[in-house]
N, C-alpha and C positions, 0 to 999 in steps of 0.2 A: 195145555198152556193155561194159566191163571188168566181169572177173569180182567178189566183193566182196573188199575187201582188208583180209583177214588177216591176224595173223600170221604163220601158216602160209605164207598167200602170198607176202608178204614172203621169209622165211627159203628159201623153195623159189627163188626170183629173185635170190634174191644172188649162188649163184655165178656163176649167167648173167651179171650186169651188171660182177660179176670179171673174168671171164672177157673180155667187153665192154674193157674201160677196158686190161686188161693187153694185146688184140693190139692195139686202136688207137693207143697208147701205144710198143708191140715191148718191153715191161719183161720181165724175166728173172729170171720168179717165178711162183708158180700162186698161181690161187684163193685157194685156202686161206689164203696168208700176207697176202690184206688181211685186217685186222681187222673188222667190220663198224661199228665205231663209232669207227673214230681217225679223225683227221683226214685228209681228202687235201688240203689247201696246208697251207705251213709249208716248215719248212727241210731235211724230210726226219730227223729228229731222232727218236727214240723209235719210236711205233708208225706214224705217217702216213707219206703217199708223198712230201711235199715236193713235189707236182702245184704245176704255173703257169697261167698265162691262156694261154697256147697250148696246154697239155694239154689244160684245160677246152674250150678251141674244138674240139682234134681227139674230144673223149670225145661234143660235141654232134652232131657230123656224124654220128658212127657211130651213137647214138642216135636221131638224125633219122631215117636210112635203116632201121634196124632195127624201131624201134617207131610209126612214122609220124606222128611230133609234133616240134613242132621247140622245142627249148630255145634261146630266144632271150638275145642279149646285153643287152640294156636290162629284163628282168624283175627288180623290184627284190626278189625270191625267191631269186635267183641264190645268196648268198650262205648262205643256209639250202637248196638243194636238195645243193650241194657241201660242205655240210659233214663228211660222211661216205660209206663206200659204201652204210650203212642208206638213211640221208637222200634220197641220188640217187635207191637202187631203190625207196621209196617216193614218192616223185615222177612215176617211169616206171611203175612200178604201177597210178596214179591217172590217168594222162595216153592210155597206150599205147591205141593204136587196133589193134594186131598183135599 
């Protein structure tokens, strides 16, 4: 069973799932410069990453194999797990069985 999920927990997992999205991804940025609350889709504009549905597919696999849960394509969540990097790591926070 997952530890409980705090804040703390949270803020402690973000850069890992950073980190996560930027090598599955190969982007050409650290950590740090995701915001934890822009956007990831969109048109790349402002603070978001302009992330696509093929991003989102490779960011699943890698989180599949990492935290042993699998982010499904037909979860009608989808659209609120990806709304942020918060969002996501609060989703794998709740999910993660590793």
């Amino acid at each position: 069973m997952p530890a409980a999920i705090t804040p703390e927990v949270i803020d402690q997992l973000l850069p890992e799932i950073a980190e996560l999205i930027i090598s599955a991804l190969n982007l050409e940025m650290s950590p740090a410069e995701i915001a934890a609350d822009a956007p990831l889709f969109g048109d790349g504009e402002g603070d978001g990453l302009g992330l696509d549905s093929i991003d989102v597919l490779e960011i699943a696999l890698v989180v599949s194999k990492r935290y042993g849960f699998q982010l499904r394509s037909d979860n009608e969540d989808n659209v609120r797990i990806f709304t942020s990097l918060r969002s996501l790591t609060e989703h794998i926070a709740s999910q993660r069985t590793q």
